[in-house]
C-alpha positions as CSV (number, residue, x, y, z in Angstrom):
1,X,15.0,-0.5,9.2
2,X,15.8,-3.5,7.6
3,X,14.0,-3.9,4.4
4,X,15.8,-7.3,3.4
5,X,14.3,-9.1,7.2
6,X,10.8,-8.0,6.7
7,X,10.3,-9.6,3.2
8,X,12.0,-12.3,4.5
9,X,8.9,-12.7,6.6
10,X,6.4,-12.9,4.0
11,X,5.2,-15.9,2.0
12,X,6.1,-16.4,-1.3
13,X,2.5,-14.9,-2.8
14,X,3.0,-12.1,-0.7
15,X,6.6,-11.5,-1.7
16,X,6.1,-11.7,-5.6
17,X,3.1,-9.0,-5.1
18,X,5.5,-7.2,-2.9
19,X,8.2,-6.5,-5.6
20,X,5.6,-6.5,-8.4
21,X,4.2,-3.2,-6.3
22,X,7.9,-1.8,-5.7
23,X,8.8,-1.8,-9.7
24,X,4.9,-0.2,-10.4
25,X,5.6,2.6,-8.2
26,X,8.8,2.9,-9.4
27,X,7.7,3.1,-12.9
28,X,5.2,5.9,-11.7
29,X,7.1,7.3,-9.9
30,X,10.3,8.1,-12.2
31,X,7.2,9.2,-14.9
32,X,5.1,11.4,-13.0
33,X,8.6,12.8,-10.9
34,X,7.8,11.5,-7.3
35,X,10.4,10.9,-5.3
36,X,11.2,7.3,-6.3
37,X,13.3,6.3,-2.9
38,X,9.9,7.3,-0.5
39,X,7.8,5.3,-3.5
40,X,9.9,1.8,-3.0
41,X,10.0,2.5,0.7
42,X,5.9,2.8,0.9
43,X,5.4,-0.2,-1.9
44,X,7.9,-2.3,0.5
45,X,6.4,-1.7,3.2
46,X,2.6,-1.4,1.9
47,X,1.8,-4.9,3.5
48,X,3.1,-5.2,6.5
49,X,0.0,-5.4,8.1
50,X,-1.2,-8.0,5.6
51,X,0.6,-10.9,7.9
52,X,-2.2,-11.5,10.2
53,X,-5.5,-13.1,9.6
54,X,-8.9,-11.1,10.6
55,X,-9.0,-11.8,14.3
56,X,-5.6,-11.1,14.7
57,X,-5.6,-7.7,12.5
58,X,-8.5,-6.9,15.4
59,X,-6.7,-7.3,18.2
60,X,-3.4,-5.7,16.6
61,X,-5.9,-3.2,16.0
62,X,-6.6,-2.8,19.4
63,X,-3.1,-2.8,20.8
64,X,-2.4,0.3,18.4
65,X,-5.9,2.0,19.7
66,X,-7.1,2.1,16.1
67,X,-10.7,3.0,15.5
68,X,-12.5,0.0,14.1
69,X,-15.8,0.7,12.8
70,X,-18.7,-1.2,11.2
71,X,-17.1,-1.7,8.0
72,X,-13.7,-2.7,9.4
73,X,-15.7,-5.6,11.5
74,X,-17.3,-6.8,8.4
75,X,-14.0,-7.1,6.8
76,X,-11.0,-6.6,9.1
77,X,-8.6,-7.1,6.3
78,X,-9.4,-3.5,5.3
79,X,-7.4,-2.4,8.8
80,X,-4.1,-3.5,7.5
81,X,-2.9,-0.3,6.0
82,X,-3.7,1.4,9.3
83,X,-1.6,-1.1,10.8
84,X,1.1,-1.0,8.7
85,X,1.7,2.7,10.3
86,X,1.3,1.8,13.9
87,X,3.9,-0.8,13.2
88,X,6.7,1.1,11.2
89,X,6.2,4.1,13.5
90,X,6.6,2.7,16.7
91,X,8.7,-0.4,16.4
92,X,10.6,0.8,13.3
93,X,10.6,4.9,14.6
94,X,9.4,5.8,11.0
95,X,8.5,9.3,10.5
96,X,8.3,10.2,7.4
97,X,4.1,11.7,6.7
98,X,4.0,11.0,3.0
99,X,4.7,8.1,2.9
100,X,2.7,6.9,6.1
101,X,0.0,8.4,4.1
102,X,0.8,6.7,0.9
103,X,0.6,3.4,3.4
104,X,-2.7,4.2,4.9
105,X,-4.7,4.9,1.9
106,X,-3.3,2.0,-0.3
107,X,-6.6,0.1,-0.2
108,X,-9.3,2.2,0.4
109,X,-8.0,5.7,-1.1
110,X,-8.9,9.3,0.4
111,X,-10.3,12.9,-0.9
112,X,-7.3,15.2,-2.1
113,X,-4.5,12.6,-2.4
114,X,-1.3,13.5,-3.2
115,X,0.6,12.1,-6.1
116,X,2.7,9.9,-4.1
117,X,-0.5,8.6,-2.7
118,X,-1.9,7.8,-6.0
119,X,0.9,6.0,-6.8
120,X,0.8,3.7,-4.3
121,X,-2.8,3.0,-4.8
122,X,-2.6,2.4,-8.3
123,X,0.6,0.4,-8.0
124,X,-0.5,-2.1,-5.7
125,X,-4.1,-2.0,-8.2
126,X,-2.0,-3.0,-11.3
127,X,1.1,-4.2,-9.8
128,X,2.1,-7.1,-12.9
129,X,0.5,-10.2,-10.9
130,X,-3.0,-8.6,-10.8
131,X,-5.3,-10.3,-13.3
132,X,-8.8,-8.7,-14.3
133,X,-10.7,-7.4,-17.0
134,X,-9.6,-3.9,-17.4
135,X,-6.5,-4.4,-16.0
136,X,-4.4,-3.6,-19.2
137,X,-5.9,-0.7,-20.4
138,X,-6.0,0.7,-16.6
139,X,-1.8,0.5,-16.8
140,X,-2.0,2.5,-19.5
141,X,-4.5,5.0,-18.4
142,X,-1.9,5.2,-15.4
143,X,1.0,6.8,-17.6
144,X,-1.1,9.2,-19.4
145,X,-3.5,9.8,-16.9
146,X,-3.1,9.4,-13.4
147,X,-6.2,11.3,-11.7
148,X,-8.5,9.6,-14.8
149,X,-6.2,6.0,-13.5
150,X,-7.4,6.7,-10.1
151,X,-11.1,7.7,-10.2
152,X,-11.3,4.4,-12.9
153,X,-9.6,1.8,-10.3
């Protein structure tokens, strides 16, 4: 897999939130001892699914025989995660569970994650080009913290 030709696909917004993630969960990673090569792979690859617009992240959708429920109609973009697996596992032949996982629940989170899992979430959540009130003191809930980083994002 060819990390260097899928950024190339994405635009520049994408691309600067892209690395901003990758250094995040590295940060994280290195501080809370997660594997730091399965944290840059998941932060590079978070997004993939973030390239198509809402009617084509349903119909992606249903060429991967996702599940899309009521709120995943309402707002498709939340789909893109899921379709980030599909795509790395069977046009890339990615296998690797925790960090499909880590993918999957990016955006939306799930009961009993594991710590590469909150990682990702929390990068992508305070990733250096993300701009909120709260923001700050959530980055540095996120080194002391992370459980207390995750329940407050």
């Amino acid at each position: 897999m060819k990390v260097h030709k899928i950024l190339k696909a994405l635009d520049v917004k994408r691309y600067k939130h892209t690395i901003g993630v990758v250094e995040t969960a590295d940060k994280l990673a290195q501080y809370w001892k997660v594997n730091r090569k399965k944290a840059k792979i998941a932060s590079f690859f978070h997004d993939l699914g973030r390239q198509f617009n809402n009617e084509e992240l349903i119909q992606q959708a249903k060429k991967y025989k996702i599940r899309i429920g009521k709120y995943e109609i309402e707002n498709p973009l939340l789909l893109h995660g899921r379709i980030a697996v599909e795509i790395l596992k069977k046009k890339y032949n990615f296998k690797e569970k925790d960090v499909l996982r880590s993918i999957l629940f990016h955006t939306t989170g799930s009961k009993r994650m594991t710590k590469l899992e909150k990682i990702i979430y929390l990068a992508d959540y305070i990733e250096p080009g993300r701009k909120f009130k709260g923001v700050k003191k959530l980055k540095k809930l996120a080194f002391k913290n992370l459980n207390g980083a995750v329940a407050e994002a």
